[in-house]
C-alpha positions in Angstrom: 50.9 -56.5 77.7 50.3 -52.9 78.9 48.4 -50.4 78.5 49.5 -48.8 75.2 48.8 -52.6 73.4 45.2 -53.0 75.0 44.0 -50.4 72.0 45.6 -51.8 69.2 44.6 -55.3 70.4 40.5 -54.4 71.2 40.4 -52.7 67.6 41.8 -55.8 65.9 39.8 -57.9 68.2 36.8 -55.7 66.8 37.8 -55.7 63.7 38.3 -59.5 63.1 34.4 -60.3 64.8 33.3 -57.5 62.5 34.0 -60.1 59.4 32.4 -63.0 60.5 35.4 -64.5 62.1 34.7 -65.9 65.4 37.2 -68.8 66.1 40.5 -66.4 67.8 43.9 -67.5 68.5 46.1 -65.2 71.0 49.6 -66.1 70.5 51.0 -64.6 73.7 54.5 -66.0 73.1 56.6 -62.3 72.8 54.5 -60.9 75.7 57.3 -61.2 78.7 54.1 -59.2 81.2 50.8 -58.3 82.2 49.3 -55.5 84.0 45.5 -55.1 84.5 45.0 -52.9 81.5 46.0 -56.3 79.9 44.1 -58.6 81.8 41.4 -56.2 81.2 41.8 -56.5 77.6 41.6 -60.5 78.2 38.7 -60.9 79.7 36.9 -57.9 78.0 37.3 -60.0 74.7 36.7 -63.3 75.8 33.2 -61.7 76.8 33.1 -60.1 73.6 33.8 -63.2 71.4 31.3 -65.2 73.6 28.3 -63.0 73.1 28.8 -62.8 69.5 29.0 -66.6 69.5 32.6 -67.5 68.6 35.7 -68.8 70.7 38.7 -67.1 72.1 41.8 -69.3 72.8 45.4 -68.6 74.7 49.2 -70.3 73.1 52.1 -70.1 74.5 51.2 -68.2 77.7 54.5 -67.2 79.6 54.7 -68.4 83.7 54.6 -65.2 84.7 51.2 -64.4 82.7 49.9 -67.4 83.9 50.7 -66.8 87.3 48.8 -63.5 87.1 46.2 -65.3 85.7 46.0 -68.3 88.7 46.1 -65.4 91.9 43.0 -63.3 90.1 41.4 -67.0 89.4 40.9 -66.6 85.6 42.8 -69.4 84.7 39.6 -71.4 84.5 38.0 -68.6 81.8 40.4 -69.3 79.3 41.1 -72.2 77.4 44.9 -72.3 77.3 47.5 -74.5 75.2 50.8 -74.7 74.8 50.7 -75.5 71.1 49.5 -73.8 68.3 48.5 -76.9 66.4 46.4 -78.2 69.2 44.8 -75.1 69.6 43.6 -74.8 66.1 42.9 -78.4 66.2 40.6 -77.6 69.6 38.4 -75.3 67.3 37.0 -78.6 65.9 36.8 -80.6 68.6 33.2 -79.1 70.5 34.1 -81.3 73.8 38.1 -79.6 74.1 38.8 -79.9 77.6 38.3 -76.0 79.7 41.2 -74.2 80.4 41.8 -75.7 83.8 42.4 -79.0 82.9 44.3 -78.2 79.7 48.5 -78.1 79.4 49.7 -74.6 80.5 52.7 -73.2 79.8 54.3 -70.5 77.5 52.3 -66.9 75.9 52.6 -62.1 71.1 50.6 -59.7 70.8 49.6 -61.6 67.3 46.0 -62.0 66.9 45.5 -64.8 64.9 42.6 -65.1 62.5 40.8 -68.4 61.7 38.5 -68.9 59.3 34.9 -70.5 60.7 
């Protein structure tokens, strides 16, 4: 996730809050990398989806994605899972465990939309 994606992926981002939606899925599964432009993008919407009251959460996160998460200590920012079940399912559940003590592992640019 570079540079040329970070647009794309802030408008849909935008886009998506701009109809009420505020519970977000990242499905990070085709993205093999990240640079900062990505990370960027990351944590820019997690702020985002927080202030207008809604929840951001990471599937299938890559090693190497997670790794550049752990050295720039954001791992605990995001609530991560390997499953895409469980991380609909975590929607529901208020009292989800944070991002550092759920199951990492994998991470597409797809943006997926849940209704609230």
């Amino acid at each position: 996730m570079g540079g040329g994606d970070s647009f794309f992926l802030r408008e849909k981002i935008k886009n998506v809050l701009s109809t009420g939606i505020q519970k977000i899925l990242i499905d990070l599964d085709g993205v093999p990398y990240i640079d900062s432009t990505g990370v960027g993008f990351l944590v820019g919407s997690h702020t985002t989806i927080s202030q207008e009251g809604g929840w951001l959460r990471l599937v299938r996160v890559k090693p190497k994605i997670l790794e550049v998460l752990k050295v720039m200590n954001l791992l605990k920012v995001f609530d991560i899972y390997e499953d895409e079940e469980i991380a609909l399912k975590s929607f529901e559940d208020k009292k989800t465990a944070s991002a550092s003590t759920s199951k990492k592992k994998k991470a597409s640019k797809t943006v997926k939309e849940v209704e609230s």
